[in-house]
VOBA-1610 file (N, C-alpha, C; in pm, whole numbers, padded with zeros to 5 digits, always signed):
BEGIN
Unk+01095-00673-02888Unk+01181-00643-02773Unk+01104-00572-02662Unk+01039-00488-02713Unk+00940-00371-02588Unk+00870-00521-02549Unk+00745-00615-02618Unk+00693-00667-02497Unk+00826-00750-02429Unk+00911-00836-02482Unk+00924-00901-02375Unk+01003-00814-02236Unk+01089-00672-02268Unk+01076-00600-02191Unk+01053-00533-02089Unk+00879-00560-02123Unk+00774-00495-02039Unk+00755-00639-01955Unk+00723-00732-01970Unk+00737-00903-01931Unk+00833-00943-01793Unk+00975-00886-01856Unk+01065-00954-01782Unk+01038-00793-01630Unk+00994-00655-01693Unk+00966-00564-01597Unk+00905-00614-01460Unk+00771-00712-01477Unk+00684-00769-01418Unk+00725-00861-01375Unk+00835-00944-01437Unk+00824-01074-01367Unk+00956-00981-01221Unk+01053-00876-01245Unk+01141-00817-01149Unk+01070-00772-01042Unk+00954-00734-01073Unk+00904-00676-00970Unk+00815-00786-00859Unk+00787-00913-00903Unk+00723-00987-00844Unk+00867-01089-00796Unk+00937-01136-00815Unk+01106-01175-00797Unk+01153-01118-00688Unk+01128-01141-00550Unk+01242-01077-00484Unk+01354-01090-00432Unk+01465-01045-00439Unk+01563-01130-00439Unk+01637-01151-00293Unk+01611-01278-00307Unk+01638-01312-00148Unk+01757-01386-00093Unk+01890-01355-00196Unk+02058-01398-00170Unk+02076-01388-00006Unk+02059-01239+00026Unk+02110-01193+00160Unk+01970-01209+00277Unk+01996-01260+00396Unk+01902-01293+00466Unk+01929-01290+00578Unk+01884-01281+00714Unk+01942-01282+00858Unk+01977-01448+00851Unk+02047-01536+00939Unk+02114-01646+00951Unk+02089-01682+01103Unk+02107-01557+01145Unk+02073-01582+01311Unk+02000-01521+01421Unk+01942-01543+01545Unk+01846-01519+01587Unk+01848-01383+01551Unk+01755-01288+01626Unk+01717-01200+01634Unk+01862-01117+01680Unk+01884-00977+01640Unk+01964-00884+01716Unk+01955-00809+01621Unk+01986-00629+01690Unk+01992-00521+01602Unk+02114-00446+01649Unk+02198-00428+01494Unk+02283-00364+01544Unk+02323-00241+01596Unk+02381-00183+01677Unk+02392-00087+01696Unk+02394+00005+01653Unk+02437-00005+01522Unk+02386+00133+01412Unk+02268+00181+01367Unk+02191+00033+01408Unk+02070+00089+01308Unk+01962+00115+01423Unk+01965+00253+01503Unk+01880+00323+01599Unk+01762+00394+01556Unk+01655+00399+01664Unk+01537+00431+01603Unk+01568+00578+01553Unk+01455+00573+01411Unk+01428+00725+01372Unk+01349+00838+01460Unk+01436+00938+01421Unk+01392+01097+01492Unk+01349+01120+01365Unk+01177+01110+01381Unk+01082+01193+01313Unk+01075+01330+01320Unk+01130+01416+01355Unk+01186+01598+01342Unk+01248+01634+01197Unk+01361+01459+01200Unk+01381+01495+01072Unk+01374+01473+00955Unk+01370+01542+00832Unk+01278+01515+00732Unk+01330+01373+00644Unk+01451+01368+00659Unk+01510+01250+00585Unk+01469+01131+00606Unk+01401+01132+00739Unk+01314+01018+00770Unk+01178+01005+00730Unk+01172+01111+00649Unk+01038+01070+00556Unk+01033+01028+00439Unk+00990+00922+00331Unk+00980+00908+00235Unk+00907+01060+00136Unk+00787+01063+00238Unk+00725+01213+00173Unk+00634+01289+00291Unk+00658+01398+00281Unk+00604+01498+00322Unk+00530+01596+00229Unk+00423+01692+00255Unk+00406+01780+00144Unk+00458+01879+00125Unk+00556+01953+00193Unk+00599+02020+00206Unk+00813+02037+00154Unk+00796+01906+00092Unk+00951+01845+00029Unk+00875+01777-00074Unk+01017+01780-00185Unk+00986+01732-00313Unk+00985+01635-00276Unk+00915+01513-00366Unk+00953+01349-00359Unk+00865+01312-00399Unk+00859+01153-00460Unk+00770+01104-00591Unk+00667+01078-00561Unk+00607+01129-00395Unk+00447+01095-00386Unk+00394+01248-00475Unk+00506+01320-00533Unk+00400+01452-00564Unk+00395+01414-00730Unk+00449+01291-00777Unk+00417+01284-00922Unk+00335+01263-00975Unk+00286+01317-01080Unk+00159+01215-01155Unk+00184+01142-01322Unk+00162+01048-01337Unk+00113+00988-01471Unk+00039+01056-01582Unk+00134+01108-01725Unk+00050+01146-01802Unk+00109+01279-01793Unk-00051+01334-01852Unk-00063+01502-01838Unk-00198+01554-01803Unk-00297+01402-01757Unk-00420+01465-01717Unk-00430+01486-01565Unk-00332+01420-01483Unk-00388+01425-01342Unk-00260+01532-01330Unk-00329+01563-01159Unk-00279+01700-01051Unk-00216+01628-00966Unk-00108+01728-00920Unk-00102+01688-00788Unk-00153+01798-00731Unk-00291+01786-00632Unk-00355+01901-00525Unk-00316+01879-00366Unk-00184+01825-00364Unk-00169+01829-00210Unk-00184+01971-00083Unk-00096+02073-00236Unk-00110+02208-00162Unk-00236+02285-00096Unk-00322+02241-00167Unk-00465+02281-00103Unk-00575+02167-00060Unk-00523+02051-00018Unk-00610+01940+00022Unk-00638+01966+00179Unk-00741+01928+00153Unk-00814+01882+00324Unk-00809+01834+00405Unk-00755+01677+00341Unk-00735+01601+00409Unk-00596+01586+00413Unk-00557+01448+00483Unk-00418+01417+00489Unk-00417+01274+00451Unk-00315+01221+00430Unk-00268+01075+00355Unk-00203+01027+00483Unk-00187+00885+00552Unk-00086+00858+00604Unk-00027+00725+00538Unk+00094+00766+00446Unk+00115+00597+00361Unk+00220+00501+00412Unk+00170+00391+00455Unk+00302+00292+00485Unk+00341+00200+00394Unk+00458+00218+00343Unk+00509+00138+00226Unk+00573-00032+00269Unk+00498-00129+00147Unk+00568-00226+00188Unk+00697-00243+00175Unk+00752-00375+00202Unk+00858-00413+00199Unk+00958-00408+00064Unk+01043-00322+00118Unk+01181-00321+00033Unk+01250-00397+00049Unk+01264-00401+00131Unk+01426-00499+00213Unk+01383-00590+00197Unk+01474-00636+00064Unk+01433-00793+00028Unk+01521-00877-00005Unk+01664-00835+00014Unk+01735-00945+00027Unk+01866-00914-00034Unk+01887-00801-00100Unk+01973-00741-00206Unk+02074-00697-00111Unk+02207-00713-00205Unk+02365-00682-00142Unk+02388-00615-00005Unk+02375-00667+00146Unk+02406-00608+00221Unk+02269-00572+00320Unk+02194-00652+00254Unk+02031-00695+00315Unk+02011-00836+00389Unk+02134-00835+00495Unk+02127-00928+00602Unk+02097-00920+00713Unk+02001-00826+00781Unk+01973-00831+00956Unk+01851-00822+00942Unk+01774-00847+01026Unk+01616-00842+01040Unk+01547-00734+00992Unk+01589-00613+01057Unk+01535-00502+00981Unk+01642-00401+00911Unk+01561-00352+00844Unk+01634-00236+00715Unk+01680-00112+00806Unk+01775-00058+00772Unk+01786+00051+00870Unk+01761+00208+00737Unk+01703+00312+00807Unk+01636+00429+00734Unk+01726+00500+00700Unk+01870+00476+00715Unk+01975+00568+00661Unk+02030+00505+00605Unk+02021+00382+00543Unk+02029+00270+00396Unk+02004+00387+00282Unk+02081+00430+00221Unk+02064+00507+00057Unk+02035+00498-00022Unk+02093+00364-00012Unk+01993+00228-00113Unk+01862+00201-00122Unk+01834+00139+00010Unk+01746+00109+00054Unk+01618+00235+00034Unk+01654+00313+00068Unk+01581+00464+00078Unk+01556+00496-00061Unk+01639+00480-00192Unk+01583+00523-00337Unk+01522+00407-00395Unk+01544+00310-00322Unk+01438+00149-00372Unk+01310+00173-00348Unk+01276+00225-00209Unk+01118+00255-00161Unk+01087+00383-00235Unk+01198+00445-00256Unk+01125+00590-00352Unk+01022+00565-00473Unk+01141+00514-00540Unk+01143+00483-00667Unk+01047+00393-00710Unk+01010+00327-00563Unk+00876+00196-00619Unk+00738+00219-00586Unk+00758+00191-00428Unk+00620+00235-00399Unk+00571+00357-00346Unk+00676+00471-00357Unk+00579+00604-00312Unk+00587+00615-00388Unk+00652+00604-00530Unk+00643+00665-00695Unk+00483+00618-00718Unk+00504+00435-00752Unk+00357+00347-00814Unk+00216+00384-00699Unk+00268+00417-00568Unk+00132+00393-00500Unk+00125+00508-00394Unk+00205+00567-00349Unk+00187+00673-00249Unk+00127+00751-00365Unk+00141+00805-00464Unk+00092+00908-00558Unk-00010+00898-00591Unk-00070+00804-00587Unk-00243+00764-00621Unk-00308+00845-00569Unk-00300+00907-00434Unk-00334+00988-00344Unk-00327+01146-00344Unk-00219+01167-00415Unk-00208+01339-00427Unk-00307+01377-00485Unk-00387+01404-00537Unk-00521+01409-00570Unk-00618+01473-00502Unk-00618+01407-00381Unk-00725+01400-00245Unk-00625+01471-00098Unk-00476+01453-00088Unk-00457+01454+00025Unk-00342+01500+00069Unk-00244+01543+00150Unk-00127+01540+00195Unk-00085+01456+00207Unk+00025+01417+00182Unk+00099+01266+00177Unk+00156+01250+00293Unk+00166+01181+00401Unk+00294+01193+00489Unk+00323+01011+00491Unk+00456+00960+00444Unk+00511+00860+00447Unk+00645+00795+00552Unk+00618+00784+00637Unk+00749+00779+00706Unk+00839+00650+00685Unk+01000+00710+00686Unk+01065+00549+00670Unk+01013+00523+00801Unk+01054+00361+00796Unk+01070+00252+00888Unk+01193+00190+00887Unk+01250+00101+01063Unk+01315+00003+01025Unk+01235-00132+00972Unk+01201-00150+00872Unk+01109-00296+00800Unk+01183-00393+00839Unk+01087-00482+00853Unk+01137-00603+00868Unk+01173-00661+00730Unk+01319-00747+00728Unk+01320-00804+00631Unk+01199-00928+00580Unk+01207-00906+00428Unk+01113-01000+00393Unk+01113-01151+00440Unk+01247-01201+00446Unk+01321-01316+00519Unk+01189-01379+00641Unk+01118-01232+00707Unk+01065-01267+00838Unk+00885-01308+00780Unk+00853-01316+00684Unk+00724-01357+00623Unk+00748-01543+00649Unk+00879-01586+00620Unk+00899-01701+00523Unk+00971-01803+00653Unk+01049-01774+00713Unk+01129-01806+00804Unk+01085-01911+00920Unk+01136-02034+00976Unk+01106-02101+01074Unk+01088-02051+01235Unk+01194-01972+01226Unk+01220-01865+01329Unk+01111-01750+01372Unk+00996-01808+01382Unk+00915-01746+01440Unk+00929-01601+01551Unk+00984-01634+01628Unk+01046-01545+01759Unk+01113-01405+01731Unk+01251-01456+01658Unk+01245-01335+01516Unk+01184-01255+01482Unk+01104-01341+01391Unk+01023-01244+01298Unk+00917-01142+01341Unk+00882-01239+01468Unk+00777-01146+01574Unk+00879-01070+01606Unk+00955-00997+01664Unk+01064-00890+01717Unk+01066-00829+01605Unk+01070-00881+01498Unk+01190-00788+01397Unk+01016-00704+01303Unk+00894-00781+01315Unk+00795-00706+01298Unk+00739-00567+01377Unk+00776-00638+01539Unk+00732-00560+01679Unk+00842-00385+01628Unk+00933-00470+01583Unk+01051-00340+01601Unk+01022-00231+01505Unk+00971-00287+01376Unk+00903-00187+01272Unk+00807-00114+01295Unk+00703-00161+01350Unk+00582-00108+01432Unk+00620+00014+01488Unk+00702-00046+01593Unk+00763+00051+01691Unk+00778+00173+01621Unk+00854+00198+01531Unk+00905+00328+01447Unk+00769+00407+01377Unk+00664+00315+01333Unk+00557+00332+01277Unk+00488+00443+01372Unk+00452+00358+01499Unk+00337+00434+01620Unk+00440+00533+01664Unk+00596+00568+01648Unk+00628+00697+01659Unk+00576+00765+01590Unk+00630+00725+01432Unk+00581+00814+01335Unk+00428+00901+01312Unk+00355+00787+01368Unk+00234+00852+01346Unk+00217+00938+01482Unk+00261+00873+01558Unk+00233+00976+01698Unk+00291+01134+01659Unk+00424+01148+01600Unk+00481+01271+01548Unk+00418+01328+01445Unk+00346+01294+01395Unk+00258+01321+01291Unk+00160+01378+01365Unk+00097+01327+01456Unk-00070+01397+01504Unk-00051+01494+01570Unk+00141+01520+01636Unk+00150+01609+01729Unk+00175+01723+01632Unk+00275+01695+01551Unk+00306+01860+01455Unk+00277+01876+01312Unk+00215+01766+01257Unk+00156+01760+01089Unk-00004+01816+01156Unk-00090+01663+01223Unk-00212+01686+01139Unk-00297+01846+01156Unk-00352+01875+01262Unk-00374+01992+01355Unk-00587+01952+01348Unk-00589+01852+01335Unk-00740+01793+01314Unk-00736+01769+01242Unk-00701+01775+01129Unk-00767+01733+00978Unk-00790+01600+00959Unk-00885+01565+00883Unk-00900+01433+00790Unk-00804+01351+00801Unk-00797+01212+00785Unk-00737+01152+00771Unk-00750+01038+00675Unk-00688+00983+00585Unk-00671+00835+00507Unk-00572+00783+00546Unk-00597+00662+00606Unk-00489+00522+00590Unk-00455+00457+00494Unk-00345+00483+00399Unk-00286+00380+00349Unk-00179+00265+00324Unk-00216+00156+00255Unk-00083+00098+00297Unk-00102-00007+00161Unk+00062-00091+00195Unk+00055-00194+00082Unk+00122-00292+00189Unk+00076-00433+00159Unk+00201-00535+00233Unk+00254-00559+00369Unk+00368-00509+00355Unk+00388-00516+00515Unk+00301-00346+00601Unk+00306-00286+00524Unk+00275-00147+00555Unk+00159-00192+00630Unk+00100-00246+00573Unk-00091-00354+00585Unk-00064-00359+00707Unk+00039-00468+00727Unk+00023-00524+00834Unk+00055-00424+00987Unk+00122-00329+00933Unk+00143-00208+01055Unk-00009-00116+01076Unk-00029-00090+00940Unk-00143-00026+00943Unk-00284-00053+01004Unk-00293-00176+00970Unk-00410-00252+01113Unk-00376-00275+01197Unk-00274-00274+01261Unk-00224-00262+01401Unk-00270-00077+01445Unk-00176+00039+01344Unk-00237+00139+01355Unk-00334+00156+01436Unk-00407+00117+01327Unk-00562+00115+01378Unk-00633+00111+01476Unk-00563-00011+01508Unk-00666-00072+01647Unk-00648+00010+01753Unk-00439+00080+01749Unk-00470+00107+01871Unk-00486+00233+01871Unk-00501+00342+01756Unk-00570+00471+01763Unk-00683+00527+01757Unk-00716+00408+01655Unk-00858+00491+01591Unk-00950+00394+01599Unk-00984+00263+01657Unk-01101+00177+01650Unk-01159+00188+01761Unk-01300+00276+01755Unk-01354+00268+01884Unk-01282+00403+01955Unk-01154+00474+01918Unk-01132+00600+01982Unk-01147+00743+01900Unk-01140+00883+01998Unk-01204+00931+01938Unk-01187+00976+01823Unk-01022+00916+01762Unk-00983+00999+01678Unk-01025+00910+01480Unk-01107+00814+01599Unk-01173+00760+01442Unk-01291+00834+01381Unk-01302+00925+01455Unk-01392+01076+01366Unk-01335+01132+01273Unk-01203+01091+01273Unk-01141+01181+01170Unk-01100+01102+01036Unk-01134+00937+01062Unk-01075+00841+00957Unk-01170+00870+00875Unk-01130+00893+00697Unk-01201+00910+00584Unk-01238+00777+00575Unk-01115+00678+00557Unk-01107+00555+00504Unk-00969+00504+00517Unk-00971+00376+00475Unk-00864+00292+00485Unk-00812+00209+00389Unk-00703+00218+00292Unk-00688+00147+00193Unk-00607+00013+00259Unk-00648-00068+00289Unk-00561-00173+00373Unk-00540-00277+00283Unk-00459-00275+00163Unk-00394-00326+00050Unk-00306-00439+00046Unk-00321-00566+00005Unk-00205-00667-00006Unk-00234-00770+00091Unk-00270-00726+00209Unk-00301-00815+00290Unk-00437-00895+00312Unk-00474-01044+00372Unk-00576-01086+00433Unk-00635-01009+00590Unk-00701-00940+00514Unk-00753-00858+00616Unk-00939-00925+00678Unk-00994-00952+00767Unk-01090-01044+00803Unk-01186-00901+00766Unk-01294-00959+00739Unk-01425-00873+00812Unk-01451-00802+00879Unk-01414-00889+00988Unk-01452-00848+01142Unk-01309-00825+01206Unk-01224-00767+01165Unk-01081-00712+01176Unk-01093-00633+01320Unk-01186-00523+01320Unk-01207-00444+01385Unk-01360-00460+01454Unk-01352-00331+01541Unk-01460-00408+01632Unk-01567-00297+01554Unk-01513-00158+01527Unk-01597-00058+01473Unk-01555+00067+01362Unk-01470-00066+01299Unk-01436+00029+01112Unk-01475-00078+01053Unk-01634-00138+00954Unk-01642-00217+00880Unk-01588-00187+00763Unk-01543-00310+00691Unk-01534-00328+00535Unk-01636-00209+00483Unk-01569-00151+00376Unk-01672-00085+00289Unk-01664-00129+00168Unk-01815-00141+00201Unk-01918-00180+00077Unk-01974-00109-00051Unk-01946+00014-00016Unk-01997+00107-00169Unk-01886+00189-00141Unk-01887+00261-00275Unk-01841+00366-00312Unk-01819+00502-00270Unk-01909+00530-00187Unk-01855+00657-00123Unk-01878+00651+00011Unk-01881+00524+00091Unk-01915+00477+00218Unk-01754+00542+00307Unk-01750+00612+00434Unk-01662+00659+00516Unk-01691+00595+00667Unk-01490+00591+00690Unk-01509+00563+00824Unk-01508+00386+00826Unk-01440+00358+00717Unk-01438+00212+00652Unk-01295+00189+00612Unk-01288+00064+00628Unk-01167-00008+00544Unk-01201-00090+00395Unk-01087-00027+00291Unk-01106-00110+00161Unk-00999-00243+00169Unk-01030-00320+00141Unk-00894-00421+00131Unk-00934-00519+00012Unk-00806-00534-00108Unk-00806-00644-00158Unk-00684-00706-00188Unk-00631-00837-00231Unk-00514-00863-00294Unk-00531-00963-00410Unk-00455-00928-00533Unk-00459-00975-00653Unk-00406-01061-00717Unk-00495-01195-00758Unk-00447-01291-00836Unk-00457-01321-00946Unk-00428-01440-01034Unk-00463-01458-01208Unk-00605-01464-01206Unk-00708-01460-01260Unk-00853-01512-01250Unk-00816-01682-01263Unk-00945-01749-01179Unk-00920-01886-01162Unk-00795-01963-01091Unk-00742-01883-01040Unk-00581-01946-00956Unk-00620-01928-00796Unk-00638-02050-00729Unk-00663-02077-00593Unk-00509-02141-00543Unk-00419-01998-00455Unk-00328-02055-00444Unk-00315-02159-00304Unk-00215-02213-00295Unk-00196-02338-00188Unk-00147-02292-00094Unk-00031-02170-00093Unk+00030-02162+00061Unk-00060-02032+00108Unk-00141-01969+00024Unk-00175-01850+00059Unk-00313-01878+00115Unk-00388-01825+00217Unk-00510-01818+00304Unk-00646-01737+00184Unk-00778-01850+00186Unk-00821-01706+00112Unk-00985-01800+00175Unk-01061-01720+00227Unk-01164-01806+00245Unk-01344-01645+00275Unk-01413-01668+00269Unk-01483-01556+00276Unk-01532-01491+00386Unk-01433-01516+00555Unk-01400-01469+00576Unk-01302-01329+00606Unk-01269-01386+00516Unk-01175-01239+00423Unk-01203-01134+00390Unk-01225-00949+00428Unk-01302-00887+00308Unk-01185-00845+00209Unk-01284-00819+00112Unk-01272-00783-00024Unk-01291-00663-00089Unk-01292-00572-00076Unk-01338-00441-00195Unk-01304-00446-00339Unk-01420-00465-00407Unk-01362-00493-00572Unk-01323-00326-00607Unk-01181-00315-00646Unk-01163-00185-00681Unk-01168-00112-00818Unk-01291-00174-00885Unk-01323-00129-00980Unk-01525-00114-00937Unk-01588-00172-00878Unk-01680-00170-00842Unk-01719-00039-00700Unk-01608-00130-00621Unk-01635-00037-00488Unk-01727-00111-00449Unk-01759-00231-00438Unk-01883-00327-00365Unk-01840-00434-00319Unk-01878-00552-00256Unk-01794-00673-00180Unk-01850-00795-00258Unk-01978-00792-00332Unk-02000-00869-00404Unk-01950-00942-00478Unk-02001-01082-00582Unk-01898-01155-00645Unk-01930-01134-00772Unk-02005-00972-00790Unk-02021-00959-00901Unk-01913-00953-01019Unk-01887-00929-01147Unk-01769-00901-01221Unk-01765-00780-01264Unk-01612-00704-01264Unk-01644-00573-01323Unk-01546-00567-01426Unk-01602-00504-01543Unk-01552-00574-01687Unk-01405-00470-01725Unk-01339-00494-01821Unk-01248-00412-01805Unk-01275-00259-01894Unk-01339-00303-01898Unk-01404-00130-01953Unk-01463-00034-01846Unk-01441-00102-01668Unk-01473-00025-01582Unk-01346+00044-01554Unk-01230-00030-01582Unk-01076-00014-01534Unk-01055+00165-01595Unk-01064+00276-01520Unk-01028+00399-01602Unk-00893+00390-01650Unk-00783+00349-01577Unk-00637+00352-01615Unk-00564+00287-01548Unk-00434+00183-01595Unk-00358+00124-01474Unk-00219+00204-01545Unk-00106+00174-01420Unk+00008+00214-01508Unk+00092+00094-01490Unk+00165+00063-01642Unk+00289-00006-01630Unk+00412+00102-01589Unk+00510+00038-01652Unk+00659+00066-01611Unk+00708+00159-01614Unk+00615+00259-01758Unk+00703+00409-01759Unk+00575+00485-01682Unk+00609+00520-01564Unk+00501+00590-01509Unk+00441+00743-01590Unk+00599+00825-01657Unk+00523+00947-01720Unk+00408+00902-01813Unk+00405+00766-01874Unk+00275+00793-01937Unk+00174+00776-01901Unk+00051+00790-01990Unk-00122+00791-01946Unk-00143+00677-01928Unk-00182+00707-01847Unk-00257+00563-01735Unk-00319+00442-01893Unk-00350+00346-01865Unk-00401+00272-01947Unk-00520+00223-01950Unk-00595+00263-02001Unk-00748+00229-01985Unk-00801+00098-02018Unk-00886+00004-01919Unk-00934-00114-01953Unk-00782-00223-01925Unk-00697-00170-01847Unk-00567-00306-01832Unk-00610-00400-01770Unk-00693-00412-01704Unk-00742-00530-01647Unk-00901-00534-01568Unk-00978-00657-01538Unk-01088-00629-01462Unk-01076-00674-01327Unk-01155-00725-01295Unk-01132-00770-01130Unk-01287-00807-01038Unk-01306-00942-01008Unk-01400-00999-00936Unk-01357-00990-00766Unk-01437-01016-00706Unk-01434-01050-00580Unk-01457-01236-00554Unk-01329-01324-00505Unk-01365-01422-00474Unk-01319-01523-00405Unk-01404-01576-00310Unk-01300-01621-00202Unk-01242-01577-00125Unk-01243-01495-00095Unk-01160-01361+00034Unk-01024-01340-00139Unk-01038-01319-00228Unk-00930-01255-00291Unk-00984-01182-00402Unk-00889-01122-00484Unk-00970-01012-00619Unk-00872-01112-00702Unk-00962-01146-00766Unk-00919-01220-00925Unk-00919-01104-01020Unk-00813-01119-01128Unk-00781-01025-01228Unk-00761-01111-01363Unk-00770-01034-01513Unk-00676-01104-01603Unk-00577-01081-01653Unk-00446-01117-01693Unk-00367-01078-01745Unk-00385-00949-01759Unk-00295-00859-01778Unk-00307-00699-01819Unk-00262-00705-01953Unk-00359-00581-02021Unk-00344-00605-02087Unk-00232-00516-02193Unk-00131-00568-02267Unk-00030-00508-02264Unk+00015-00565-02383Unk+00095-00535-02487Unk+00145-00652-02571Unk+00310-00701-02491Unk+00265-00863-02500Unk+00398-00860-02431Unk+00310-00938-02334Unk+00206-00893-02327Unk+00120-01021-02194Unk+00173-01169-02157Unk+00202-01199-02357Unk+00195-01380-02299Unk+00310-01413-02226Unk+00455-01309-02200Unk+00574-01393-02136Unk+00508-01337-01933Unk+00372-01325-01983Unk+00383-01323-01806Unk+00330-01408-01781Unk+00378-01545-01652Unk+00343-01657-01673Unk+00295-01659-01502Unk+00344-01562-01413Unk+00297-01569-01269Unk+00159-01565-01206Unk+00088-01622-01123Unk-00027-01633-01112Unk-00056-01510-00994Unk+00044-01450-00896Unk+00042-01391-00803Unk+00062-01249-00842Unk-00050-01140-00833Unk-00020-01010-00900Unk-00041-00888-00765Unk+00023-00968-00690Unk+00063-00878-00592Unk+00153-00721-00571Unk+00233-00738-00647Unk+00290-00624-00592Unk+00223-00517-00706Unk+00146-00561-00775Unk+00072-00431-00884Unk-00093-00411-00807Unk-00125-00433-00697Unk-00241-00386-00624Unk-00267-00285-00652Unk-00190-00192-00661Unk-00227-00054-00652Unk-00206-00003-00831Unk-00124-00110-00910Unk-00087-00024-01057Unk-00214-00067-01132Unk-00254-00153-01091Unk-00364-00251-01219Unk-00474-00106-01183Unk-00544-00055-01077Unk-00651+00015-01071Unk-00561+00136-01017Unk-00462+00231-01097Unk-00450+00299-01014Unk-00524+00462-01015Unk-00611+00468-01177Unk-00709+00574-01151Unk-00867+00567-01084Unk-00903+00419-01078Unk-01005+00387-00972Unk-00989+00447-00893Unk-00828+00378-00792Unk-00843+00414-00717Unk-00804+00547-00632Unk-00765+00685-00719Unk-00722+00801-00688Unk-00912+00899-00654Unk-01008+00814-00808Unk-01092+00862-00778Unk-01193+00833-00691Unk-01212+00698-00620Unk-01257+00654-00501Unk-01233+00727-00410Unk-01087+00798-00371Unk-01037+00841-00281Unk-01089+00945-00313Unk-01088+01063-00357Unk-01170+01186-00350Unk-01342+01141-00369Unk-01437+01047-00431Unk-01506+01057-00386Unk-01550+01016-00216Unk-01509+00946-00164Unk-01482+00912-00041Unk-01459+01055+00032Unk-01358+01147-00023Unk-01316+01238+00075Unk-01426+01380+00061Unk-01471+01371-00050Unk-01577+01435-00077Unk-01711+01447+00041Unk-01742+01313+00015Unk-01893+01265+00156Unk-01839+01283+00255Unk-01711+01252+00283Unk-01685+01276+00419Unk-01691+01428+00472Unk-01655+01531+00399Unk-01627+01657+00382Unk-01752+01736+00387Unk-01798+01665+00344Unk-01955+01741+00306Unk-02032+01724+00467Unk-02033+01608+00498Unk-02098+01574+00643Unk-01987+01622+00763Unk-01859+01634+00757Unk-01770+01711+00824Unk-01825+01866+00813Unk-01817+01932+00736Unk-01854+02078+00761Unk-01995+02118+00809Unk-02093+02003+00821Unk-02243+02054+00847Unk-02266+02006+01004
//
């Protein structure tokens, strides 16, 4: 019963359920008005309020937000995916629902990777529904993306004015977050001055190019700053058809920390987590190549593996490596720190 369990866990989380959907052009209703970042409810996490970016897995890791250096900025992907009453383009941030779905998933599984190294600051968004990935309605989906953004470059703008006060910075993101987050980018910190302060960039889920930017390259090693990491995860050997993957693409193998097509075995993997997050991370759950502009993986390993039959291991980017990648992030914030104070 536990594997198939754990099975049908994985196949829910890759399933999104897409009953409820916008039907017609673009419009926002009047209720759902932009967020006032002043107030805190419009944050997923702050460090300074409880909430599940301060959890950890187990009983070996910390959360050190209270005395970190740096700061986190995490944009969570897409929730709003289609569930009871998930019909307009974008999600609105005083959804209750909506608001303990993003808790509960991805600042629990992936904003927390980070407490470790950083201050968390997560702001809701109005997201675009997932509907706007898939949709004919182009015109739409561009608005109903533009409109998320929008809330985003507040958020962060409210952020630099009364959070950061200089400090460090990490970009992270998953998914759609990705896709805000290199926008972020470009128009704060690429080439301006406040990309002195970028540690790094976890730019997660998405096809992110190479040459994305004109002056944050892909990083290539391990404790390289002032870089973007990006990968997204498939079965090993599965070249999918609707999805883009060509070597144009970068890659960060996040068990390596290199762009190469070398393999890194699963005995590099320190820990991933499945479903019950209180426990210890799992050591060796999976490995991960670089190939093709994508990160190939194998099955995780789990009993209960064989009812997972999906080739697309997307929405576990961040669970398959998630003590890699907590400790990447402090070594990263480390070099940066070290050449920051001298």
């Amino acid at each position: 019963m536990r594997a198939i369990f754990l099975a049908l866990f994985f196949f829910s989380l890759f399933s999104a359920c897409s009953s409820n959907k916008p039907t017609t052009a673009f419009s926002l209703p009047a209720s759902n008005g932009a967020p006032d970042y002043s107030a805190t409810s419009n944050w997923a996490a702050l460090p300074k309020q409880s909430d599940n970016a301060d959890r950890v897995p187990g009983n070996l890791l910390k959360d050190q937000q209270e005395n970190a250096k740096v700061d986190v900025f995490f944009l969570h992907p897409t929730t709003y995916t289609g569930s009871k009453g998930q019909d307009q383009w974008n999600g609105s941030t005083s959804d209750l629902s909506l608001n303990a779905r993003t808790d509960e998933t991805t600042i629990l599984y992936q904003a927390s990777v980070f407490n470790g190294v950083g201050k968390i600051y997560a702001p809701r968004y109005r997201q675009a529904h997932l509907h706007a990935y898939y949709t004919a309605d182009k015109t739409s989906a561009k608005t109903a993306f533009e409109l998320a953004y929008s809330d985003v470059k507040k958020a962060f703008e409210y952020y630099l004015t009364h959070y950061n006060e200089g400090r460090p910075i990490i970009i992270a993101s998953h998914s759609q977050g990705t896709n805000h987050a290199t926008a972020l980018l470009k128009e704060f910190f690429d080439g301006k001055k406040l990309q002195d302060q970028l540690v790094a960039a976890y730019l997660v889920g998405m096809p992110i190019l190479k040459k994305e930017f004109q002056n944050i390259p892909l990083c290539e090693t391990p404790a390289q700053t002032n870089c973007f990491c990006s990968w997204r995860t498939f079965k090993e050997g599965y070249y999918p058809k609707k999805i883009s993957y060509d070597k144009s693409i970068g890659v960060t193998n996040p068990l390596s920390w290199t762009t190469d097509e070398s393999y890194a075995d699963f005995s590099s993997n320190k820990g991933g987590i499945l479903r019950n997050f209180e426990k210890t991370p799992k050591p060796g759950l999976t490995d991960a190549k670089v190939e093709q502009g994508m990160l190939w993986a194998a099955k995780p390993r789990f009993f209960g593996k064989i009812f997972i039959t999906f080739k697309n291991y997307h929405i576990a980017d961040y669970n398959f490596y998630y003590v890699n990648i907590r400790e990447n992030a402090k070594t990263r914030v480390d070099t940066f720190l070290k050449a920051w104070n001298n």
